[in-house]
VOTIRO-575707 format. One line per 4 residues: their letters; for each residue y, x, z of N, C-alpha, C. Coordinates in steps of 0.02 Angstrom, whole numbers. Layout:
N
a	Y,X,Z,Y,X,Z,Y,X,Z  ...
***
This chain:
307
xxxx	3319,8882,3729,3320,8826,3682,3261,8780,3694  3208,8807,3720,3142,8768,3726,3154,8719,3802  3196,8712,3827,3215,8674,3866,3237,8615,3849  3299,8620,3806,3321,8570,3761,3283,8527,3738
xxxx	3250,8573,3676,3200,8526,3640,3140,8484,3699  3131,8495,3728,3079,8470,3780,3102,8416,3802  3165,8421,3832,3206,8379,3889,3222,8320,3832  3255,8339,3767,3309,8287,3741,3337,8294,3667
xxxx	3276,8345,3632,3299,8336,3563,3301,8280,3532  3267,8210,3550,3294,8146,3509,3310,8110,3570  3337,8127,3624,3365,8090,3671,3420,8018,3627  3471,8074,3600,3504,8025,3546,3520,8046,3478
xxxx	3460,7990,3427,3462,8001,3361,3480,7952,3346  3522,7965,3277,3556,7932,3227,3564,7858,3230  3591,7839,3292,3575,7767,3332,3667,7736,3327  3657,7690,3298,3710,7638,3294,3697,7570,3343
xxxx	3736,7557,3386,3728,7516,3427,3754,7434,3406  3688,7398,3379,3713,7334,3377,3758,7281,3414  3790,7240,3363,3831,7235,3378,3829,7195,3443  3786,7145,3433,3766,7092,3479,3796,7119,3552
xxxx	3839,7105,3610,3841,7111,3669,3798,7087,3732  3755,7044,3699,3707,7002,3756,3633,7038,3740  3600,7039,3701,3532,7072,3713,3547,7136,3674  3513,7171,3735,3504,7247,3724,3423,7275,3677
xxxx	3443,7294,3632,3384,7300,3578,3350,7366,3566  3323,7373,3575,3305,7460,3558,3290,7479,3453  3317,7501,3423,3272,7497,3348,3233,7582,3359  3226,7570,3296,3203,7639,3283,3188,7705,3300
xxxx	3269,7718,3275,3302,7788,3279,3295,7808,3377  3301,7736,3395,3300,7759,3487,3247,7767,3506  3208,7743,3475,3120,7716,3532,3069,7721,3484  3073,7779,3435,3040,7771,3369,2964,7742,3385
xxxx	2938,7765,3454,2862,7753,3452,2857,7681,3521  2931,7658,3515,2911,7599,3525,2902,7583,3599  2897,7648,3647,2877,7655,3735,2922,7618,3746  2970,7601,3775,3016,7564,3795,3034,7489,3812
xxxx	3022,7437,3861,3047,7429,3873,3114,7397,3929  3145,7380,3884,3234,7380,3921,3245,7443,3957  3246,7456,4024,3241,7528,4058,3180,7551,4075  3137,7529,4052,3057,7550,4078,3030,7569,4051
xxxx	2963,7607,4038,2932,7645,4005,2873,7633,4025  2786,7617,3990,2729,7635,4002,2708,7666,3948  2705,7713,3947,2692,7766,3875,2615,7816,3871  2576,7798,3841,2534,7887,3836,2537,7911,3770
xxxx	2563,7983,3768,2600,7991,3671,2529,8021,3664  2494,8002,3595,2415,8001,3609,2419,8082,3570  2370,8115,3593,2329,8186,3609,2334,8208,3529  2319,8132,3494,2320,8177,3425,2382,8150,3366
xxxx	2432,8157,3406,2510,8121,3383,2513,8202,3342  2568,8155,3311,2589,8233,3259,2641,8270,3263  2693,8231,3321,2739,8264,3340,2708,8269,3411  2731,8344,3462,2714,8352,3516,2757,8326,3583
xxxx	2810,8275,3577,2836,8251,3627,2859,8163,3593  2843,8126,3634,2883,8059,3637,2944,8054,3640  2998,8043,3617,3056,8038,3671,3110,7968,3641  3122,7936,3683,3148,7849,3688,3223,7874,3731
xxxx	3250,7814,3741,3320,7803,3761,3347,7745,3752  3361,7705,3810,3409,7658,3788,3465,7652,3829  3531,7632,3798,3605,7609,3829,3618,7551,3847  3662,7536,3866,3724,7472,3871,3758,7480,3816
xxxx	3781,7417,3792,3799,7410,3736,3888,7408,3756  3903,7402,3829,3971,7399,3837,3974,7460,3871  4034,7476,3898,4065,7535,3919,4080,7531,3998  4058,7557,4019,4076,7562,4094,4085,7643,4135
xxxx	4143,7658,4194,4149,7695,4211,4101,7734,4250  4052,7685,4291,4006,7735,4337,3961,7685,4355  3917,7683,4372,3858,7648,4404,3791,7694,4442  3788,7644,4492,3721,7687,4532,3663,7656,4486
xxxx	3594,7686,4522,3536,7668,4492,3488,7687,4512  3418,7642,4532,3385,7668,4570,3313,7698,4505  3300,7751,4505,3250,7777,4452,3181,7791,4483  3115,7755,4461,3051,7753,4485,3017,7788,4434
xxxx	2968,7825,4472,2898,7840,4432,2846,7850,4465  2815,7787,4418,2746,7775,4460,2673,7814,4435  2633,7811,4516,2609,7854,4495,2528,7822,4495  2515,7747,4504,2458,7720,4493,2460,7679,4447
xxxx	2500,7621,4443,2500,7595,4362,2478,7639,4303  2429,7596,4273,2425,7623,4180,2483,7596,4138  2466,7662,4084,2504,7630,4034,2467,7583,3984  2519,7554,3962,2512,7479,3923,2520,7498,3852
xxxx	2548,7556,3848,2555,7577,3765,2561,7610,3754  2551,7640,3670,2524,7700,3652,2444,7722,3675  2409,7780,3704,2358,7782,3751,2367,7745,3811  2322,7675,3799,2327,7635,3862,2286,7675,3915
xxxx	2300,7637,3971,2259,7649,4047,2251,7719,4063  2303,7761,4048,2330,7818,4085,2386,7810,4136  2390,7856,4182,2447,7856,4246,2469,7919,4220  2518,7922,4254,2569,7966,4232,2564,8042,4248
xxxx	2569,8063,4206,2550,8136,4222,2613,8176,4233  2572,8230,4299,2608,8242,4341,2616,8316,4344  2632,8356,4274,2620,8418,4245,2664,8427,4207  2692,8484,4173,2719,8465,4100,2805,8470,4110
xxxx	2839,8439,4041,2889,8411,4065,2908,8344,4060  2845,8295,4062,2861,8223,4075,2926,8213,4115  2959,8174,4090,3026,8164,4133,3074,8105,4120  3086,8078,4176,3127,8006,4165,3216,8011,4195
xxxx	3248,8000,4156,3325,8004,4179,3372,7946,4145  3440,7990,4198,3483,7934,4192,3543,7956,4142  3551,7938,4090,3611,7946,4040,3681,7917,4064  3745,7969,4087,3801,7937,4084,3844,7953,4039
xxxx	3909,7936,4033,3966,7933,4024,3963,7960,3927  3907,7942,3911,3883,7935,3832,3950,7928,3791  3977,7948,3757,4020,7947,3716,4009,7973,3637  4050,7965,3588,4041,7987,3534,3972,7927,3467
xxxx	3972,7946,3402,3921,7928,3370,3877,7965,3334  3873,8046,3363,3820,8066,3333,3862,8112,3257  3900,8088,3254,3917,8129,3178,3946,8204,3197  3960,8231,3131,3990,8290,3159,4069,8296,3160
xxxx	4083,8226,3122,4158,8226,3174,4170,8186,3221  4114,8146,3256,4117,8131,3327,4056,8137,3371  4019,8176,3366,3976,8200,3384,3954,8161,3451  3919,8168,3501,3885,8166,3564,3908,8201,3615
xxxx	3965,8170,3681,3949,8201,3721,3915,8169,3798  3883,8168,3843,3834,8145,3891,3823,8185,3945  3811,8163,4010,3781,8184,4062,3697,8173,4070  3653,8222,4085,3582,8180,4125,3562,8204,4177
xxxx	3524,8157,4200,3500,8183,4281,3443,8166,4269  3379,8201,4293,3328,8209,4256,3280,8210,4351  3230,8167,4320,3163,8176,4374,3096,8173,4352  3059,8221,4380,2986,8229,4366,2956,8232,4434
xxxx	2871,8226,4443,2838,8249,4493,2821,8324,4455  2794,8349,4491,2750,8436,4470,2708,8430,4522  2668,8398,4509,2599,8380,4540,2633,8339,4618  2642,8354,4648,2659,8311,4699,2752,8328,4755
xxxx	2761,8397,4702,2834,8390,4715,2896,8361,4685  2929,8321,4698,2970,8287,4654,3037,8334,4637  3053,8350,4579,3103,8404,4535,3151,8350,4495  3205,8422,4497,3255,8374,4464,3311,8414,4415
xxxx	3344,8395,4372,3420,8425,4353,3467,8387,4327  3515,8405,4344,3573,8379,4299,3615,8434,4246  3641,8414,4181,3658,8426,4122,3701,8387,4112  3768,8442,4062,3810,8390,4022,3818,8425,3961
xxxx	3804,8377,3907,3814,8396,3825,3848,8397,3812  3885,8434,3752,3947,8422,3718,3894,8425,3641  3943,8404,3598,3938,8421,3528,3887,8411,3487  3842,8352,3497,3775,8349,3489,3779,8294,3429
xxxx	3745,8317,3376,3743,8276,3326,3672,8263,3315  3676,8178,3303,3615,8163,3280,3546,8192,3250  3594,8231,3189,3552,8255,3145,3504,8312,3181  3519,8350,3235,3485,8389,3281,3440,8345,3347
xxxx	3457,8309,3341,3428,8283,3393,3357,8219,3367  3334,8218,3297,3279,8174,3288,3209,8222,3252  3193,8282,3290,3149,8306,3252,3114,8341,3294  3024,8353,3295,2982,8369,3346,2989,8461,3344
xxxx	3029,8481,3301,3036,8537,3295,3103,8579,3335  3101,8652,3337,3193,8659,3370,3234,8655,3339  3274,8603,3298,3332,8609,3262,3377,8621,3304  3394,8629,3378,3439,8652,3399,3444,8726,3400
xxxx	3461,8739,3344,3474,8830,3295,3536,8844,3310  3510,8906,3379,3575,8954,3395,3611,9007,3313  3565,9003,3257,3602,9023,3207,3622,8987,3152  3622,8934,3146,3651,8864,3130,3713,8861,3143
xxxx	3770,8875,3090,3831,8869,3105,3855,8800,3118  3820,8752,3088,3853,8659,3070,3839,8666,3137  3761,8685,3177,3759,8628,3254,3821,8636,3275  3840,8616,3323,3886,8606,3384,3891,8590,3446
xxxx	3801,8581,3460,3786,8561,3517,3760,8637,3568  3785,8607,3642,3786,8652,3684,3772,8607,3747  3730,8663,3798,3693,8607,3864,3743,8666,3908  3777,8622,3948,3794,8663,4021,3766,8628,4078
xxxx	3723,8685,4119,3709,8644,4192,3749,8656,4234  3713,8602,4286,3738,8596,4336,3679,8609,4393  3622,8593,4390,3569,8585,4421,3521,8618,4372  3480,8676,4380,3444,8694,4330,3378,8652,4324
xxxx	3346,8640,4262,3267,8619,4293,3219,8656,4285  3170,8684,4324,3176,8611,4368,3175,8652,4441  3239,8611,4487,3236,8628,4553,3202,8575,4589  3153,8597,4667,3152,8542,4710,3180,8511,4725
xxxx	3174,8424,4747,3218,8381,4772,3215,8415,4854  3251,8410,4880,3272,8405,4949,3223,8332,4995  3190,8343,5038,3157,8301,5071,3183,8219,5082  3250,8231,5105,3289,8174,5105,3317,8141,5044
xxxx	3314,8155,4990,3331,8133,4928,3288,8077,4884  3235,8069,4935,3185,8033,4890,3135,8015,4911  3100,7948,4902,3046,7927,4940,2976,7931,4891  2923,7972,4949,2862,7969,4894,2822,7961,4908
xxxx	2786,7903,4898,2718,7872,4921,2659,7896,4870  2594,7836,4885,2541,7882,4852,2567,7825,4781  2614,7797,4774,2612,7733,4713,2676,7765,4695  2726,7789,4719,2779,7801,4678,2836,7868,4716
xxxx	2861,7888,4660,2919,7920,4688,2985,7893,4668  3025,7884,4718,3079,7858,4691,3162,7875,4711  3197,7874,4668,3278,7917,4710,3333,7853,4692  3349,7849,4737,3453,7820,4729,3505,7870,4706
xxxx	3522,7845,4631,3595,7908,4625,3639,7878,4603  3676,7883,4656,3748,7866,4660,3800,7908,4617  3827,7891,4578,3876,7907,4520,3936,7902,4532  4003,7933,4529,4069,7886,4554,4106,7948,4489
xxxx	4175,7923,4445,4207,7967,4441,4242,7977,4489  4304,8059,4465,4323,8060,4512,4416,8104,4462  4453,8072,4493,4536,8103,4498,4518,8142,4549  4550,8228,4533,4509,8252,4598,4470,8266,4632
xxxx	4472,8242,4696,4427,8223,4743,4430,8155,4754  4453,8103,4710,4466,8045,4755,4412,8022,4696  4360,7964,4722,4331,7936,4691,4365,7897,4661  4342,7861,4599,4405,7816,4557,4342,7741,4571
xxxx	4394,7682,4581,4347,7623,4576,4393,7571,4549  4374,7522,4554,4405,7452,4502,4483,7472,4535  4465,7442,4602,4562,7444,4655,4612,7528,4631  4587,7554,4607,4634,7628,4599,4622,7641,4512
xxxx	4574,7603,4502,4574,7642,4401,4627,7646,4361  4680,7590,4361,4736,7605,4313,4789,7641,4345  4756,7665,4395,4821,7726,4432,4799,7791,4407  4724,7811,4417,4707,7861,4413,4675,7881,4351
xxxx	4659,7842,4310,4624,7835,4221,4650,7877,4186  4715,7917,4188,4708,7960,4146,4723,8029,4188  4699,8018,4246,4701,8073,4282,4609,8135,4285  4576,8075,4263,4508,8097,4283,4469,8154,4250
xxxx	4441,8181,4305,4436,8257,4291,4345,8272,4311  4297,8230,4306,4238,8236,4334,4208,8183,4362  4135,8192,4405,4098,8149,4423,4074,8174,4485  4056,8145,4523,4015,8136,4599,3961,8119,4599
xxxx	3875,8156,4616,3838,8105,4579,3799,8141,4665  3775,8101,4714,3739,8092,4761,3689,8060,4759  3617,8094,4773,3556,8074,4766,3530,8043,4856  3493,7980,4862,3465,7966,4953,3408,7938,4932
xxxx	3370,7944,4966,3304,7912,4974,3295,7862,4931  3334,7803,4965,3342,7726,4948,3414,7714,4951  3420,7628,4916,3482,7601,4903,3509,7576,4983  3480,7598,5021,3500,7574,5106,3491,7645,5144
xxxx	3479,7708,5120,3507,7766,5172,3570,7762,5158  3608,7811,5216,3661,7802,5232,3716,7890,5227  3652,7934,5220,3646,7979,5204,3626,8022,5142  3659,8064,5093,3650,8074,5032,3625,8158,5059
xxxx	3550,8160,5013,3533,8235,5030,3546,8287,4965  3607,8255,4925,3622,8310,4884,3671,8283,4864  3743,8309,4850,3788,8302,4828,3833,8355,4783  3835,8337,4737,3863,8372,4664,3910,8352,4645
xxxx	3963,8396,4643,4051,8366,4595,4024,8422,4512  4014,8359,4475,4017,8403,4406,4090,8392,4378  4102,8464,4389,4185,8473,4348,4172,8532,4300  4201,8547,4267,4196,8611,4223,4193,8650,4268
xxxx	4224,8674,4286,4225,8727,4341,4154,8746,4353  4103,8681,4382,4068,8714,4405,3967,8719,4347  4022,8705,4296,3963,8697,4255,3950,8775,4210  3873,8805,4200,3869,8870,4170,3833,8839,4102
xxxx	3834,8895,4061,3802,8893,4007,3738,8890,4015  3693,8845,3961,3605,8876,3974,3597,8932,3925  3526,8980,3969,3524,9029,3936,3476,9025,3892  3465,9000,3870,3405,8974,3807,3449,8995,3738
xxxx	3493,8987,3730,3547,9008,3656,3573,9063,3659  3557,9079,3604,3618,9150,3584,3693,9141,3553  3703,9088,3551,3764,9053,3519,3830,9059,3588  3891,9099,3574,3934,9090,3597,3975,9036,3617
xxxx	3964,9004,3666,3968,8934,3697,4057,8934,3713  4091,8889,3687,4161,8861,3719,4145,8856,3779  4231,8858,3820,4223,8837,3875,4221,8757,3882  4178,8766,3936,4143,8676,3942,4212,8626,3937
xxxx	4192,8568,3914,4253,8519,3888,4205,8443,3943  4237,8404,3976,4200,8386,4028,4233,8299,3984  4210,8260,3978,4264,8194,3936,4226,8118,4016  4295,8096,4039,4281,8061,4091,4302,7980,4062
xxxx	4275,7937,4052,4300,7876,4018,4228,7833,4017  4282,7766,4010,4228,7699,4015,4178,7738,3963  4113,7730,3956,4064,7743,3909,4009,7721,3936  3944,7718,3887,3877,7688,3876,3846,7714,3939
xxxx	3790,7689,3970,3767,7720,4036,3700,7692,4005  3636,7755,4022,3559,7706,4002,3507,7734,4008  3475,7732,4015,3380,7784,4015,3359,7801,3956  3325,7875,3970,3294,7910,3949,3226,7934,3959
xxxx	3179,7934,3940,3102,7948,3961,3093,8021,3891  3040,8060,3926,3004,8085,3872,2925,8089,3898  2892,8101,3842,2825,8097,3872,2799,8170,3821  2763,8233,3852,2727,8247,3802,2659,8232,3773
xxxx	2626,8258,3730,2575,8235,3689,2500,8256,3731  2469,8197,3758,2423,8179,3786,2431,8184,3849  2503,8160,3884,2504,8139,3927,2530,8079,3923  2568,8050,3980,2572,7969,4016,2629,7972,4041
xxxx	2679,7934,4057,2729,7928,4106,2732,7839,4126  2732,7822,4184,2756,7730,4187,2818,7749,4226  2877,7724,4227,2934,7745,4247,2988,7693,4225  3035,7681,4258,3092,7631,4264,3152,7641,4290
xxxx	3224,7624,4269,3278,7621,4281,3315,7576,4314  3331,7538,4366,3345,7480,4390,3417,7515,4424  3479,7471,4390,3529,7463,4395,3544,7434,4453  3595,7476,4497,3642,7405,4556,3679,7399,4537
xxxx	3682,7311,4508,3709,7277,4474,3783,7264,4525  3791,7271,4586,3848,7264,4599,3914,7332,4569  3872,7406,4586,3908,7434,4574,3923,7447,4497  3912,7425,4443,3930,7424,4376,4001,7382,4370
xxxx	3995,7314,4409,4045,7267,4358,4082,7263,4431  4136,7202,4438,4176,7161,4477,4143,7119,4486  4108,7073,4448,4081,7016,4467,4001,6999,4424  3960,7008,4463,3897,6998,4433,3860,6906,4455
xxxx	3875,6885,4448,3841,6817,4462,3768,6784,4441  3742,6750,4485,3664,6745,4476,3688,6697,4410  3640,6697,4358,3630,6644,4300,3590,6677,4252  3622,6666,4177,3570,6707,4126,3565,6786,4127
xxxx	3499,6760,4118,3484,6846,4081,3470,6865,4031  3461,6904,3983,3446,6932,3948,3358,6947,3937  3334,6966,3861,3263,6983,3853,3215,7032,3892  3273,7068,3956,3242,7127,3993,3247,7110,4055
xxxx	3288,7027,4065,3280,7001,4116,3357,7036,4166  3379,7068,4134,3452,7090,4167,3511,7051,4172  3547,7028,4226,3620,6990,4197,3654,6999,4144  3662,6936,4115,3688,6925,4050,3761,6989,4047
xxxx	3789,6972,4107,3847,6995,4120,3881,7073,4131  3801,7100,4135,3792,7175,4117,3817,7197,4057  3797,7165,4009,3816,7195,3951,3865,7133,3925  3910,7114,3956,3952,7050,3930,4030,7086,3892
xxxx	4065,7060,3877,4103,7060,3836,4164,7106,3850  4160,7107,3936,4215,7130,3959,4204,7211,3942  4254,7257,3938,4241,7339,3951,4276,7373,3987  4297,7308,4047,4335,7370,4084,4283,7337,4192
xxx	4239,7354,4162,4195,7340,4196,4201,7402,4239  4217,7395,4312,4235,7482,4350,4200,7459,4410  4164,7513,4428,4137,7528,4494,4191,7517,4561
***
C-alpha cells in the first residue's frame, strides 16, 4: 500500500473538469499547492510542510484515444516554487508521469479508472513503471495519510502492474545528460495486435482490447528499447494489499490524457510533459494557443481526435 500512497494518493482528487474547452486550468483539488504549470512542474514541497508528499496533476479537457509524449526531468534548473532554488532531487520517490486513458469522475458510482507510466532518476539511474487503476474514488485519493484501506469495504480501488517500480530503464530508452533525463513514449491502442489510428478507428472501436506503450531515447530514434502490450492478461496484482482483487477490468476509449508530478517533503523535482502534437489530433495547425502556450486545438471542441 505504501507504494500507492507515495506514487498517487491525490494523483486524482475530487476534480471536476471545467467546462471551458480552450484553457486548461488547474484549481485546487488538482494542484492544491499550486506546483504546476500546464504540464510542467518546478516544485520544492518545503521540509516543514505538514503533509509529507506534494502531489499535482493535470488533463485535457477533451478526450482522445492515444498520444505520444516526450517527458523531461531536469536536473540543473531550480525550482521557482514552493522552496525556491532547489534542483531536483534525485532520491526518494520524486516522480514525473504520464496519465492515460483517464476515465470515470471519482465517485463511487463512477469511480476512476487510468493508466501511468512513471519516471524518476535514483541518483543517476533513470527508473520507471507502468500501472493501471481501476475503482479509485476521489475520496481516497486527497489525503497525506493511507486511506487506501485494504479493510475498508466502500474503497474500490486496486493498482495492477505492469512494470513494477521501480525497474531500470534499459540504456536505449532514454537520453541522459548532466542537464536532463529524458524518454519518448509512444502510446497506441490496440484491437488485438493491430494498432488502432484515425484511418481504422470506426472499424475497430469497439473491438479494443489494450494499449502498446514503447519507450526510445528521442522523438527521432527509430528504435524502441522497451515495448509493453498492457492487456489484462498481462497485468498482476500489487502486493501492498490484503484485499482480494477482481480480475483486472482493462476500459480502452477516447479519454483525458495528462501529467502527473509528485514531490516529497524537502525535496525538489523541475520536470515537464511535452505532447506530439501531431500524434494526438488529425489536424493540428500553427495559430492560437492557449495560457500554457499549447495549440488551441489540443483541447478544441472536437472528441474524436485519434492518433
Amino acid at each position: 500500500m505504501l507504494k500507492f500512497s507515495k506514487k498517487l494518493m491525490a494523483v486524482i482528487s475530487a476534480a471536476a473538469l471545467l467546462s471551458s474547452a480552450v484553457v486548461l486550468t488547474s484549481c485546487k483539488d488538482e494542484d492544491e499547492n499550486n506546483a504546476l504549470d500546464g504540464y510542467s512542474i518546478s516544485y520544492g514541497h518545503p521540509s516543514d510542510a505538514t503533509v509529507s508528499y506534494s502531489r499535482s496533476w493535470n488533463v485535457t479537457h477533451t478526450n482522445h484515444l492515444s498520444a505520444d509524449c516526450t517527458i523531461t526531468i531536469d536536473r540543473t534548473s531550480t525550482t521557482t516554487k514552493g522552496t525556491t532554488g532547489l534542483k531536483t532531487t534525485t532520491d526518494g520517490g520524486n516522480n514525473a508521469a504520464y496519465i492515460f486513458g483517464l476515465t470515470g469522475s471519482g465517485t463511487a458510482e463512477k469511480p476512476y479508472s487510468f493508466g501511468l507510466i512513471g519516471f524518476r532518476l535514483n541518483g543517476a539511474t533513470p527508473q520507471y513503471f507502468i500501472s493501471y487503476y481501476t475503482g479509485v474514488q476521489a475520496a481516497y485519493c486527497n489525503s497525506d495519510v493511507n486511506d487506501f484501506d485494504a479493510d475498508d469495504a466502500a474503497n474500490t480501488a486496486y493498482e495492477y502492474i505492469l512494470v513494477r517500480a521501480w525497474t531500470n530503464l534499459p540504456d536505449n530508452t532514454y537520453t541522459l545528460t548532466s542537464d536532463a533525463l529524458s524518454v519518448y513514449v509512444d502510446l497506441d491502442a490496440l484491437s488485438g495486435s493491430t494498432v488502432v489510428t484515425k484511418d481504422n478507428y470506426s472499424t475497430l472501436k469497439d473491438s479494443m482490447d489494450g494499449y502498446q506503450i514503447k519507450l526510445f531515447a528521442s522523438s527521432t530514434a527509430t528504435t524502441a528499447g522497451v515495448t509493453k502490450t498492457l492487456k489484462t492478461t498481462a497485468l498482476t496484482k500489487d502486493t501492498y494489499s490484503n484485499k482480494t482483487a477482481p480480475a483486472p477490468t482493462l476500459t480502452v476509449e477516447q479519454a483525458r490524457l495528462g501529467f502527473y508530478a509528485m514531490v516529497s517533503k524537502g525535496k525538489a523535482l523541475v520536470a515537464k510533459l511535452d505532447f506530439n502534437n501531431d500524434s494526438i489530433v488529425e489536424s493540428v495547425v500553427s495559430g492560437p494557443t492557449d495560457d500554457f502556450g499549447k495549440p488551441i486545438d489540443l483541447y478544441g471542441e472536437v472528441l474524436t481526435n485519434i492518433k
